[in-house]
C-alpha positions as CSV (number, residue, x, y, z in Angstrom):
1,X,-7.2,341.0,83.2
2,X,-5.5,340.9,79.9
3,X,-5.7,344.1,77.8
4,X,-6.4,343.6,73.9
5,X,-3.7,345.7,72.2
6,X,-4.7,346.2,68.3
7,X,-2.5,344.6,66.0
8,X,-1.5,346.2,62.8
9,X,-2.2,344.2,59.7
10,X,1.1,342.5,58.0
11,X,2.5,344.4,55.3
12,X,3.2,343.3,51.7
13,X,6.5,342.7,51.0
14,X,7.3,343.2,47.7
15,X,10.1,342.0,45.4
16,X,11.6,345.5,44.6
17,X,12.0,346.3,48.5
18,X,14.3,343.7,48.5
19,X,16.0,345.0,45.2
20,X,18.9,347.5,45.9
21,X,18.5,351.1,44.5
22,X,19.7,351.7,40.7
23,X,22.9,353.2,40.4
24,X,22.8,356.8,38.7
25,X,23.2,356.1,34.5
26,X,25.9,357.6,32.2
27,X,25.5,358.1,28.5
28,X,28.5,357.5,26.0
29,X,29.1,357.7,22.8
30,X,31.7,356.5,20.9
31,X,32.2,356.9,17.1
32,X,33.7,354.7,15.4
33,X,35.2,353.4,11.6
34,X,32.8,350.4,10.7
35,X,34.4,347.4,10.7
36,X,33.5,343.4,10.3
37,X,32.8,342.3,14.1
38,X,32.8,345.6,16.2
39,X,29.9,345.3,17.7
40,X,31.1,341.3,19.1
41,X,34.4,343.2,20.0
42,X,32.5,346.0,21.8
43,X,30.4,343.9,23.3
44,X,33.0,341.6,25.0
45,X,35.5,344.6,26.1
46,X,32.5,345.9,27.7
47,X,31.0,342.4,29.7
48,X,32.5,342.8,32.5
49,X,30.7,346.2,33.3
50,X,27.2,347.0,34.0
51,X,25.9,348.3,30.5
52,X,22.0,348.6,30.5
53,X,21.9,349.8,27.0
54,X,24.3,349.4,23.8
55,X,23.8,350.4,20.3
56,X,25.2,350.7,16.8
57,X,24.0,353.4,14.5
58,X,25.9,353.0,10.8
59,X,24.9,356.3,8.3
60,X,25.6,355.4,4.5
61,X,26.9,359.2,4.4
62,X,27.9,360.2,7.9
63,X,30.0,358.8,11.2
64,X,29.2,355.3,12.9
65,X,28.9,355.6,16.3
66,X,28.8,353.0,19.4
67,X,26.2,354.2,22.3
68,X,26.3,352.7,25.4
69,X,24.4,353.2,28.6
70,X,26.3,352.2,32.0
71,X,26.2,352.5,35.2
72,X,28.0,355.9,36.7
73,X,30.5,354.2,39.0
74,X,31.9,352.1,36.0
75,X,31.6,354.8,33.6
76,X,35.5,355.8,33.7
77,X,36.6,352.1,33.0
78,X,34.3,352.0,30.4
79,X,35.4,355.1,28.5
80,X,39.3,354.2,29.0
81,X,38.3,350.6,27.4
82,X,36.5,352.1,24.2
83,X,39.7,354.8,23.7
84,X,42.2,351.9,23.9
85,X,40.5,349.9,21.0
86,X,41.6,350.0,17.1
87,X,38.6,350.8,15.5
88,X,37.4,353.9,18.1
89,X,38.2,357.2,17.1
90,X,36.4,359.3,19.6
91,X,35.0,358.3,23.0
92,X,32.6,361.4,24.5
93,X,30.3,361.6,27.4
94,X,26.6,362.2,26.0
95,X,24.7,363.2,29.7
C-alpha cells in the first residue's frame, strides 16, 4: 500500500535570488580646476569601471570637486585614473 508523503509547497523564486550579491562601495573624491568638458572626460576615463554614483559640485567661491561612488575591487584603478588626468589636483578616499 502506497504511503502519502506530504509535499512541500513550491517556493517563489524571485529575480534578486538570481542576482549576485553587491560588491562593497567606495567613496572618492576628487577636486578639481573647472574646466569646459570635465565631466564628459571623467565620465569616459571612468566607463569601463563599475561607478554607481558620479557627481560635480562647482562653488562660485570655493574648490570644484568630482565624487564618484564605485565598486571596492575597482576602486584602486579608479583613483590611479583620476590622479593621471590634467585637470585633477587631488584624488582622496571619502569612506
Amino acid at each position: 500500500m502506497p504511503v502519502d508523503t506530504p509535499v512541500a509547497p513550491p517556493t517563489a523564486l524571485l529575480a534578486a535570488d538570481l542576482l549576485p550579491a553587491p560588491a562593497p562601495q567606495q567613496h572618492i573624491v576628487a577636486t578639481v580646476l573647472p574646466a569646459r568638458g570635465l565631466l564628459a572626460r571623467v565620465a569616459a576615463v571612468l566607463s569601463a569601471h563599475r561607478v554607481t554614483a558620479l557627481s560635480y559640485h562647482a562653488a562660485p567661491d570655493g574648490p570644484t570637486t568630482v565624487e564618484v561612488t564605485v565598486a571596492a575591487p575597482d576602486a584602486t584603478r579608479v583613483r590611479a585614473k583620476l590622479a593621471r588626468m590634467v585637470d585633477v589636483l587631488e584624488v582622496l578616499d571619502a569612506g
